[in-house]
N, CA, C and O atoms as a DFTB+ gen file, in Angstrom:
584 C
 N C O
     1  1      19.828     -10.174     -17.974
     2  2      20.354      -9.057     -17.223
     3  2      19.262      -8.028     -16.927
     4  3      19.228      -7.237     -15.984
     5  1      18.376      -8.188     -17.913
     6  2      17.259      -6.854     -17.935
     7  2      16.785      -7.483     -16.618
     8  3      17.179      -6.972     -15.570
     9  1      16.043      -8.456     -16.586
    10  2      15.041      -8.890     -15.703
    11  2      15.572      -9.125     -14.450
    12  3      14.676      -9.249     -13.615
    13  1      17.094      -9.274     -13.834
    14  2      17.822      -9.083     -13.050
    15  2      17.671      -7.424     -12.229
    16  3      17.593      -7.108     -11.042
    17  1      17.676      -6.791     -13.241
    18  2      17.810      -5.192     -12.803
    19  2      16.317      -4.819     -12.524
    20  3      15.971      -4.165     -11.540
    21  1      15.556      -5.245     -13.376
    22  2      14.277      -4.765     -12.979
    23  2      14.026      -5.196     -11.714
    24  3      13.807      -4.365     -10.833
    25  1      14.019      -6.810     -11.394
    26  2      14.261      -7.267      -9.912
    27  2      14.982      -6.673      -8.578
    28  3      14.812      -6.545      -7.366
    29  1      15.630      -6.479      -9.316
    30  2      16.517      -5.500      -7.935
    31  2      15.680      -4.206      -7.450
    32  3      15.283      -3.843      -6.342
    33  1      15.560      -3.552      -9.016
    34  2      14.341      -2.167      -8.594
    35  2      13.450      -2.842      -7.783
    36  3      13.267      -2.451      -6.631
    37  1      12.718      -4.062      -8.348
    38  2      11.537      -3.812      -7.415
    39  2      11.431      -4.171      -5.843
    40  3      10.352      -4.184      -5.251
    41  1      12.656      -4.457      -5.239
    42  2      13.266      -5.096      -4.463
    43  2      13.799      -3.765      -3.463
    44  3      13.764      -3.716      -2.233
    45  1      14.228      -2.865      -4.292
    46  2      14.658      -1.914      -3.633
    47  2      12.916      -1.112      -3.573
    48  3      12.574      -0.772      -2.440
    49  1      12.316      -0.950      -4.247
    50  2      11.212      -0.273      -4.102
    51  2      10.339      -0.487      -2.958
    52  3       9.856       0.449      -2.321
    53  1      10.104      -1.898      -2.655
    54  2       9.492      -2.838      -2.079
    55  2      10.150      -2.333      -0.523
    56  3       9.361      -2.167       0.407
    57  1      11.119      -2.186      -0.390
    58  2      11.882      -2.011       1.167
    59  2      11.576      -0.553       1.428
    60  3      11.060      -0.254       2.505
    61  1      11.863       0.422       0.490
    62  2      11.631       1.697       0.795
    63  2      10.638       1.861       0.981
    64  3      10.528       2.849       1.705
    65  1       9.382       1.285       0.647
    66  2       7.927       1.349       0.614
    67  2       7.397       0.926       2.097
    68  3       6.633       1.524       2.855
    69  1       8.106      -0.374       2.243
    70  2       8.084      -0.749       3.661
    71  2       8.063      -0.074       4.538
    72  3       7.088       0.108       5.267
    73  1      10.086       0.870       4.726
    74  2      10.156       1.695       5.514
    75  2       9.136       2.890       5.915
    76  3       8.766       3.334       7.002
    77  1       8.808       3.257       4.420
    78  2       7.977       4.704       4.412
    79  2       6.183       4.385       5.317
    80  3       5.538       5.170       6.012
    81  1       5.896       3.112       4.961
    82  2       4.908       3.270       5.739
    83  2       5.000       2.555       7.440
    84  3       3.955       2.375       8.064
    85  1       6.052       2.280       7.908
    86  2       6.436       1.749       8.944
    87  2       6.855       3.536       9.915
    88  3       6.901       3.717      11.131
    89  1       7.065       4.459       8.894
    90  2       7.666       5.917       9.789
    91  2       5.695       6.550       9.762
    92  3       5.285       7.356      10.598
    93  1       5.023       6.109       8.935
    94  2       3.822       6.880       9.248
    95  2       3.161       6.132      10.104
    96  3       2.486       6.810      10.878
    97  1       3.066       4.530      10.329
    98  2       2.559       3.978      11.286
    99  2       2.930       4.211      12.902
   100  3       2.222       4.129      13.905
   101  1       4.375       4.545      12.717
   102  2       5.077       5.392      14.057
   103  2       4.574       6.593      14.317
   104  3       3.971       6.733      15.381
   105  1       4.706       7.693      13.431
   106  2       4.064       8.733      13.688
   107  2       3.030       8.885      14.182
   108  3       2.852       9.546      15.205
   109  1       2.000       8.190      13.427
   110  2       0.413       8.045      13.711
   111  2       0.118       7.190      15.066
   112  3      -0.933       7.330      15.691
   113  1       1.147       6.294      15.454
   114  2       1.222       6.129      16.854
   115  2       1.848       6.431      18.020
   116  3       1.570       5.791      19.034
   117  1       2.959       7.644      18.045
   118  2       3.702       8.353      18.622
   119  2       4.062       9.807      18.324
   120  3       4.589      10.533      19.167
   121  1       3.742      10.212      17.040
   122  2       4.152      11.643      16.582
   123  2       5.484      11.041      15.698
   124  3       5.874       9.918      15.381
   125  1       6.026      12.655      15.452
   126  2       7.375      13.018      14.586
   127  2       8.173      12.165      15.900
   128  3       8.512      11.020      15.600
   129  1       8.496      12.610      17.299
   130  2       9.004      12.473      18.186
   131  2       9.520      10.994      18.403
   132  3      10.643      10.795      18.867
   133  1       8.458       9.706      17.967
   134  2       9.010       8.569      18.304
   135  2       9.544       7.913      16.739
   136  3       9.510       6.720      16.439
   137  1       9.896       8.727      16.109
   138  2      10.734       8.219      14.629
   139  2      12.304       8.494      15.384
   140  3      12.854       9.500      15.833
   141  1      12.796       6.672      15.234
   142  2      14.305       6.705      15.728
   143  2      14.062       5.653      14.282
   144  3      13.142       5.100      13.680
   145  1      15.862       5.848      14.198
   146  2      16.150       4.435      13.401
   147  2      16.010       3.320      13.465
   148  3      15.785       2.637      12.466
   149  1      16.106       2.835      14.680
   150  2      15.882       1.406      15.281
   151  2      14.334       1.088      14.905
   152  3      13.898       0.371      14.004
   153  1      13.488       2.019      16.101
   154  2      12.373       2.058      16.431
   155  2      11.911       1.398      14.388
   156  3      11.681       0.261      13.975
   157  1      11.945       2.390      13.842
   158  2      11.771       1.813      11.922
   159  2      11.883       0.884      11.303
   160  3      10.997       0.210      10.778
   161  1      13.464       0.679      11.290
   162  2      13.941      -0.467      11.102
   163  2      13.241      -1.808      11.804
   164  3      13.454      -2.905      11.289
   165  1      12.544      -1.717      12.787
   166  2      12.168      -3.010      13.674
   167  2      10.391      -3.105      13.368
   168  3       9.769      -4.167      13.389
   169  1       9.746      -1.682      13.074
   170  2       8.697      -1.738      12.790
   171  2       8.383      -2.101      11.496
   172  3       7.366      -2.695      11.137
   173  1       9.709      -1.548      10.505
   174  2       9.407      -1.965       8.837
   175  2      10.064      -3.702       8.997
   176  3       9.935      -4.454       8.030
   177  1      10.470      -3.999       9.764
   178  2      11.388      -5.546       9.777
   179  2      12.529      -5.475       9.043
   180  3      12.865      -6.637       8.812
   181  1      13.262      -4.751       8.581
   182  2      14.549      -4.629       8.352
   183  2      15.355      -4.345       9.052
   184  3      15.155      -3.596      10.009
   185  1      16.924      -5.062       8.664
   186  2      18.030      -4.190       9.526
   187  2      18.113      -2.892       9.323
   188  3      17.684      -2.230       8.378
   189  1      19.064      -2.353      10.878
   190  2      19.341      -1.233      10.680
   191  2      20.268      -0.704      10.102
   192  3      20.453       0.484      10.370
   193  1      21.197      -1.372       9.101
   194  2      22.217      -0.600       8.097
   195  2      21.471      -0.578       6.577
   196  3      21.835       0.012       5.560
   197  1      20.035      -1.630       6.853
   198  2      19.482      -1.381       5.178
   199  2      18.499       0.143       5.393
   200  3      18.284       1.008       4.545
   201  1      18.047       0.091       6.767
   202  2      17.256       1.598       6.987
   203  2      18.264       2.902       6.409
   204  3      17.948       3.572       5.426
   205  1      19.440       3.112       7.150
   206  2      20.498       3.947       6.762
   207  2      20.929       4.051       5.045
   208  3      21.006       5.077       4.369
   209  1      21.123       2.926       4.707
   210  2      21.580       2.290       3.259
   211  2      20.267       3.365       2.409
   212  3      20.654       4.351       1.782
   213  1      19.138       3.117       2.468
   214  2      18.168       3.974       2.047
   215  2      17.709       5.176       2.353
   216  3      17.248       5.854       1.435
   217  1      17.730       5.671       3.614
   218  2      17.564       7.078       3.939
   219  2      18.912       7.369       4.741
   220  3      19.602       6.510       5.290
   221  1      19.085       8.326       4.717
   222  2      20.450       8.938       5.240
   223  2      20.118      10.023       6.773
   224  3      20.873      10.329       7.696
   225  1      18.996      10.300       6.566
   226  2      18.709      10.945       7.719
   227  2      17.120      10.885       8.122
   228  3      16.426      10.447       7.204
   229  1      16.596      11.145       9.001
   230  2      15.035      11.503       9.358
   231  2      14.771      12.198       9.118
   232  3      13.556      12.094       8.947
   233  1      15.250      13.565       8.811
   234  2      14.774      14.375       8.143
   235  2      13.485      13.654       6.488
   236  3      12.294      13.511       6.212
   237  1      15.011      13.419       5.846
   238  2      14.795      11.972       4.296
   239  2      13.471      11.166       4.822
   240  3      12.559      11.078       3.999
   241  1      13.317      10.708       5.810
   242  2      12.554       9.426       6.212
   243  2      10.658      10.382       6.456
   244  3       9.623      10.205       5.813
   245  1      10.957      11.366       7.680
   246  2       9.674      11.915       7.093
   247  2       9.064      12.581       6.032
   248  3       7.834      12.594       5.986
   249  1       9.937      13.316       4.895
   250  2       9.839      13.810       3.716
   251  2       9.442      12.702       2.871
   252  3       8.324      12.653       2.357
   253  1      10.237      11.902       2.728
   254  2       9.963      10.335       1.821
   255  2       8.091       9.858       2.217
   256  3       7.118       9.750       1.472
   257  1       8.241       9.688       3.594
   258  2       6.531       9.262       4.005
   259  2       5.831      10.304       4.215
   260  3       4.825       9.987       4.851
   261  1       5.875      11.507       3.968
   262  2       4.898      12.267       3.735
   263  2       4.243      11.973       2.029
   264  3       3.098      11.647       1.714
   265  1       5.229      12.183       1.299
   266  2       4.897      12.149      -0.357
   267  2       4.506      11.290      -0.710
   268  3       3.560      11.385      -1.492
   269  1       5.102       9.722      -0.265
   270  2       4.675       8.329      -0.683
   271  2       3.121       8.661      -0.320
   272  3       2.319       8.447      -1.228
   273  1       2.543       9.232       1.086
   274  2       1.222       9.534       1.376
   275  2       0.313      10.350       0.329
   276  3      -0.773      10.100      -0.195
   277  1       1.248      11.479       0.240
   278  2       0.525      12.203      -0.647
   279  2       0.534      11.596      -1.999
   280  3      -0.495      12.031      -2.516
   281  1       1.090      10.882      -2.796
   282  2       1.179      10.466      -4.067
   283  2      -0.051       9.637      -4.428
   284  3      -0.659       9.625      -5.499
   285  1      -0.322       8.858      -3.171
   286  2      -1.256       7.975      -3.167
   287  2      -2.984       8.648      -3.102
   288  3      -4.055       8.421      -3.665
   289  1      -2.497       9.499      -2.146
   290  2      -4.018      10.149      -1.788
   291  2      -4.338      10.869      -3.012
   292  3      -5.403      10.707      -3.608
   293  1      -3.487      11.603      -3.361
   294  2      -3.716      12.301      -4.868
   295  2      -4.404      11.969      -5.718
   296  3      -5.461      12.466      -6.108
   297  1      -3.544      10.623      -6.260
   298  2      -4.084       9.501      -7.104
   299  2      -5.528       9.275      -6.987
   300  3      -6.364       9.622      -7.820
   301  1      -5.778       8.590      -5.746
   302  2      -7.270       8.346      -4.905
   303  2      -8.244       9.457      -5.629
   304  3      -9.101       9.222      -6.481
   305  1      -7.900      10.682      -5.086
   306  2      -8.832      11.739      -4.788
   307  2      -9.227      12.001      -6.593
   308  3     -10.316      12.058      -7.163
   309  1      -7.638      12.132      -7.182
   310  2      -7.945      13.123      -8.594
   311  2      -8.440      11.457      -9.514
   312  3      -8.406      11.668     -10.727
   313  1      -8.790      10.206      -9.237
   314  2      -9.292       9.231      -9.844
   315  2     -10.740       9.684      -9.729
   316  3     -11.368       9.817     -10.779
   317  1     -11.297       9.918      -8.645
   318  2     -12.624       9.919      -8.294
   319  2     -13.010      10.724      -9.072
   320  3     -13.902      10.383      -9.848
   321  1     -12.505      11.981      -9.125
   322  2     -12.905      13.153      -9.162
   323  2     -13.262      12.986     -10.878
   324  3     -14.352      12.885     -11.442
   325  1     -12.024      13.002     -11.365
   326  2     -12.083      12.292     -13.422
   327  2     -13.094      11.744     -13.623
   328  3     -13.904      12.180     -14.441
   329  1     -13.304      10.570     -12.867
   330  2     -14.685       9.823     -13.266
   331  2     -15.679      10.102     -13.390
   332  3     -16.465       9.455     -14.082
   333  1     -16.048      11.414     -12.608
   334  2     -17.283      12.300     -12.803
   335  2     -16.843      13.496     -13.269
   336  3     -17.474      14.386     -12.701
   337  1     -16.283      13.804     -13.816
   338  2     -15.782      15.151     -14.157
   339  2     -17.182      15.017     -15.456
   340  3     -17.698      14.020     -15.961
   341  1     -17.426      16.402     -15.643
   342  2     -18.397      16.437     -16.387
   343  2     -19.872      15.887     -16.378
   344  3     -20.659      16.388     -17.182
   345  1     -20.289      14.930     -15.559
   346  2     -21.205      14.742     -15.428
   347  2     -22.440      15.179     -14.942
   348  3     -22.303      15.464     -13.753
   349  1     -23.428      15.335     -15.275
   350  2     -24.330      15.928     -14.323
   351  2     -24.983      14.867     -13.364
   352  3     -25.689      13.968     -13.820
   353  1     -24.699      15.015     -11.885
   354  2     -25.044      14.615     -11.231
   355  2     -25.949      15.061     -10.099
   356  3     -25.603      16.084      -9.508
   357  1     -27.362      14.278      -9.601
   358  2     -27.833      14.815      -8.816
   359  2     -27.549      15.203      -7.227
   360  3     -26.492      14.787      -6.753
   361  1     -28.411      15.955      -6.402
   362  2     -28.046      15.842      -5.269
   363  2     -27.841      14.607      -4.324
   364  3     -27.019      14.696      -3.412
   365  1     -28.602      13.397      -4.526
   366  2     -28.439      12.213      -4.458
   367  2     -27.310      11.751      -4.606
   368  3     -26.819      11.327      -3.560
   369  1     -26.554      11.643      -5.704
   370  2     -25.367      11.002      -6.158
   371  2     -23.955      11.938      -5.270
   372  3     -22.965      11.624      -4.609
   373  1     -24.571      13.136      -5.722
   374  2     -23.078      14.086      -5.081
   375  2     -22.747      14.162      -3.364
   376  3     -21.713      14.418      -2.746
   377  1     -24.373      13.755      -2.854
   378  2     -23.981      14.091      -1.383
   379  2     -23.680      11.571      -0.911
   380  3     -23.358      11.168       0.207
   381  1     -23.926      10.652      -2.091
   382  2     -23.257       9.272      -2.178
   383  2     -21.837       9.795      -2.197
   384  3     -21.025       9.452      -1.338
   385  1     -21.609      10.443      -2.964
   386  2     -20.025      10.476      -3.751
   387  2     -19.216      11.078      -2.691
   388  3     -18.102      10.602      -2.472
   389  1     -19.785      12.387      -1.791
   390  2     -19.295      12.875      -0.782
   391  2     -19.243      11.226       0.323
   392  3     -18.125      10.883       0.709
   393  1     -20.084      10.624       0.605
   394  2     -19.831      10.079       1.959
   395  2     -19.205       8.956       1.150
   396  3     -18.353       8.479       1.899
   397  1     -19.195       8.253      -0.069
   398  2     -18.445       7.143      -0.135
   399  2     -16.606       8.031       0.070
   400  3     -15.762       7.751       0.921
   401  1     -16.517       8.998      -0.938
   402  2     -14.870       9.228      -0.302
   403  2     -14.645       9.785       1.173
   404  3     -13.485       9.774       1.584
   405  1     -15.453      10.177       1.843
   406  2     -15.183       9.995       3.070
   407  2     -15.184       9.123       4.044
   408  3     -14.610       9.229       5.128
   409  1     -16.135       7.852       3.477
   410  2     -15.698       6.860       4.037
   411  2     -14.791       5.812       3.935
   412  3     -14.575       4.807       4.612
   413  1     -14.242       6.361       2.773
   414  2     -12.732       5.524       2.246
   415  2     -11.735       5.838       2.702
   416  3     -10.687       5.422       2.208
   417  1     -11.739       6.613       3.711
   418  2     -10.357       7.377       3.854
   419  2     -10.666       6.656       5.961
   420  3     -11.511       7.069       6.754
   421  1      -9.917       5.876       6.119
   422  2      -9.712       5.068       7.044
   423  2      -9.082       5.898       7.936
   424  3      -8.333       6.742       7.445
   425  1      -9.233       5.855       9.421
   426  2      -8.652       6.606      10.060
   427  2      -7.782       5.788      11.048
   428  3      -8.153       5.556      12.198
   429  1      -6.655       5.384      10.556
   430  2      -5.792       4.482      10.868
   431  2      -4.464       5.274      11.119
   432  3      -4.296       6.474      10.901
   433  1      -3.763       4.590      11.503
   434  2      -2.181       5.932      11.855
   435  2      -1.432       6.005      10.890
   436  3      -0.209       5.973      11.022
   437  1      -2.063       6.123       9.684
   438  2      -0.569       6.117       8.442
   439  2      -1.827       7.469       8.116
   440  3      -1.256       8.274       7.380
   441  1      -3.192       7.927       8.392
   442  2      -3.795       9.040       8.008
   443  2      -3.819       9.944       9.501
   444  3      -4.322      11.068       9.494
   445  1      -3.241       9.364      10.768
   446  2      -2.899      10.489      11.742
   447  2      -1.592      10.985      11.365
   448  3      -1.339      12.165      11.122
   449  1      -0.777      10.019      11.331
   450  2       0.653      10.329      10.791
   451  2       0.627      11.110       9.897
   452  3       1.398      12.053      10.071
   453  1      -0.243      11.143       8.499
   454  2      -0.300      12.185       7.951
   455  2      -0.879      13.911       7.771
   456  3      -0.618      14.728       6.888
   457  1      -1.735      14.029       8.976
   458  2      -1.875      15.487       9.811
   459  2      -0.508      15.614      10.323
   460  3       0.114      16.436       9.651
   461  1       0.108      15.155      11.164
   462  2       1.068      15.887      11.563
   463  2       2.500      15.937      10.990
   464  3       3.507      16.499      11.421
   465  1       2.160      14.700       9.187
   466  2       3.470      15.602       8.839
   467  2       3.255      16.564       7.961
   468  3       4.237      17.268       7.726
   469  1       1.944      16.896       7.215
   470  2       1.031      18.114       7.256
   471  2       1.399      19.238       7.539
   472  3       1.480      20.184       6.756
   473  1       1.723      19.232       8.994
   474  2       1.886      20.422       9.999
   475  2       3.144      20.082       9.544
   476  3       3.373      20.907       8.659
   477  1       4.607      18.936       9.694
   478  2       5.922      19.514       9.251
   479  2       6.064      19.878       8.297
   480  3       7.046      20.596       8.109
   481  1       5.076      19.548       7.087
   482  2       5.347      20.132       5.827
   483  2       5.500      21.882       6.118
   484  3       6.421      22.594       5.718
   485  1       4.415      22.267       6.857
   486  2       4.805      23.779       6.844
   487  2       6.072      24.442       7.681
   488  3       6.182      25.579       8.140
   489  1       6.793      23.562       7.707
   490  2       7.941      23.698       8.014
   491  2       9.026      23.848       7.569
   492  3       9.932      24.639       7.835
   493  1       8.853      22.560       6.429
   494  2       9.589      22.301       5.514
   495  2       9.844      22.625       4.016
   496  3       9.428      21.770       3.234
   497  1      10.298      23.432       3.621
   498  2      10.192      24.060       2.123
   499  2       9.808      23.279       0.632
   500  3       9.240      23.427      -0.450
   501  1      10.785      22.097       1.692
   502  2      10.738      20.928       0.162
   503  2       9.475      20.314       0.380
   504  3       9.165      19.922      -0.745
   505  1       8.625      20.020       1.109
   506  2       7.070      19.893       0.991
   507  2       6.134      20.661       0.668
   508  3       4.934      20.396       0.607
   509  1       6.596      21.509       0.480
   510  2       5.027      22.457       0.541
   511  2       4.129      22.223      -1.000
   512  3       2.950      21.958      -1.233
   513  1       5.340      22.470      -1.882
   514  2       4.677      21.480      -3.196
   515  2       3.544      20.687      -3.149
   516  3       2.347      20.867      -3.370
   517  1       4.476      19.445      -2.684
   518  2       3.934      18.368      -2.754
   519  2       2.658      18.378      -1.563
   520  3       1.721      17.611      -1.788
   521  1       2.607      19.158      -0.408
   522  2       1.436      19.402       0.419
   523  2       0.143      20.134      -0.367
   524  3      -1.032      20.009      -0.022
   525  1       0.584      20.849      -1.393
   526  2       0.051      21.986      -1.935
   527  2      -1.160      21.158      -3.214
   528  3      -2.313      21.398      -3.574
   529  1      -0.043      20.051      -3.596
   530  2      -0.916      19.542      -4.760
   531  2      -2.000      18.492      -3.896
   532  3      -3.158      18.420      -4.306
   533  1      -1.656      17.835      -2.914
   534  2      -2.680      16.645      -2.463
   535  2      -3.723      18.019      -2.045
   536  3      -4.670      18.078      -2.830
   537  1      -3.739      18.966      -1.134
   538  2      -4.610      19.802      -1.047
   539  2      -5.522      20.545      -2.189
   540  3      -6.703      20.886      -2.121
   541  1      -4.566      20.683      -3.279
   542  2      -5.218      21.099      -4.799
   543  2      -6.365      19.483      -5.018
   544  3      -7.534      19.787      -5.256
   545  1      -6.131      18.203      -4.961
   546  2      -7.025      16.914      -5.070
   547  2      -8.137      16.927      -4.611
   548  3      -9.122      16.466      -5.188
   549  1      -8.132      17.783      -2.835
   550  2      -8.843      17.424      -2.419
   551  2      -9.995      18.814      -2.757
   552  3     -11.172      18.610      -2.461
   553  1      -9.728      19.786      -3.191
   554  2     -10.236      20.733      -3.964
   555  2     -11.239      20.067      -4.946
   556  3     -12.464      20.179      -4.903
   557  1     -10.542      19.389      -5.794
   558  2     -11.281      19.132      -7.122
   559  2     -12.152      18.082      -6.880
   560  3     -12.930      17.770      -7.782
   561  1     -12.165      17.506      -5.877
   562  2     -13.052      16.674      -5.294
   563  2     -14.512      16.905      -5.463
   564  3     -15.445      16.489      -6.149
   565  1     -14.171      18.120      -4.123
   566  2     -15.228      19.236      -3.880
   567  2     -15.852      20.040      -4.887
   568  3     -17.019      20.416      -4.780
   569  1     -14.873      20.407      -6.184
   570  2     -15.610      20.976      -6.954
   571  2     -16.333      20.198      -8.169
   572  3     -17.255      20.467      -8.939
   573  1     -15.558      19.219      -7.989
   574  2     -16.514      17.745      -9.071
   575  2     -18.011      17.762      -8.156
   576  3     -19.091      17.688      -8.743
   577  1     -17.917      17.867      -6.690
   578  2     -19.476      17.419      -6.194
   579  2     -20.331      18.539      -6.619
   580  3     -21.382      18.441      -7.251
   581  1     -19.610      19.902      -6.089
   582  2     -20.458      20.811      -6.236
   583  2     -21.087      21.300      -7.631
   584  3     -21.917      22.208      -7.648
């Protein structure tokens, strides 16, 4: 039964994950503007009552793929950053360390999509948090180089 339920989680995880980066691949290729249900549902490859079944509104759908974004980038940024935390590093290494994370960060439409839900975050109350901390990451980045 355990391993049944865990299955299902990851099953359900797995679809929402889908969806969430199927609304930033839209975004990043149309804006906020071309997020419909269909349009999602057909880009993540699911039906459209399992899109609904999981988010209830678009509102839900860009909030959900903003954070899934930010959770990740976070991760990214505050990994790097740990690894050298404390170290003394030269100008050599810090201005490597600057262009390797800038060149990790792909400029593909799930990172355009994420400027402009960026900009809805300041819109949106229930983001600003979560906008607030990936921006706090990319801080400590900067202050690990410097």
């Amino acid at each position: 039964m355990a391993r049944a339920d865990a299955a299902l989680r990851d099953s359900v995880t797995s679809t929402r994950t889908r969806v969430l980066r199927a609304v930033l691949r839209v975004v990043g290729a149309e804006g906020i503007g071309g997020v419909t249900n269909r349009r999602i549902a057909r880009e993540a490859g699911v039906s459209l009552g399992t899109l609904t079944y999981h988010f209830e509104t678009q509102e839900e759908l860009l909030r959900e793929s903003l954070l899934l974004f930010i959770r990740e980038e976070t991760a990214r940024l505050l990994g790097e950053a740990r690894a050298r935390r404390g170290a003394v590093v030269s100008l050599e290494q810090a201005a490597e360390l600057v262009a390797r994370v800038a060149e990790s960060v792909p400029f593909d439409r799930e990172q355009i999509a994420s400027l402009e839900l960026f900009v809805h975050a300041g819109r949106d109350p229930a983001l600003r948090d979560a906008a607030a901390a990936c921006f706090a990451a990319y801080d400590e980045i900067a202050v690990t180089v410097l």
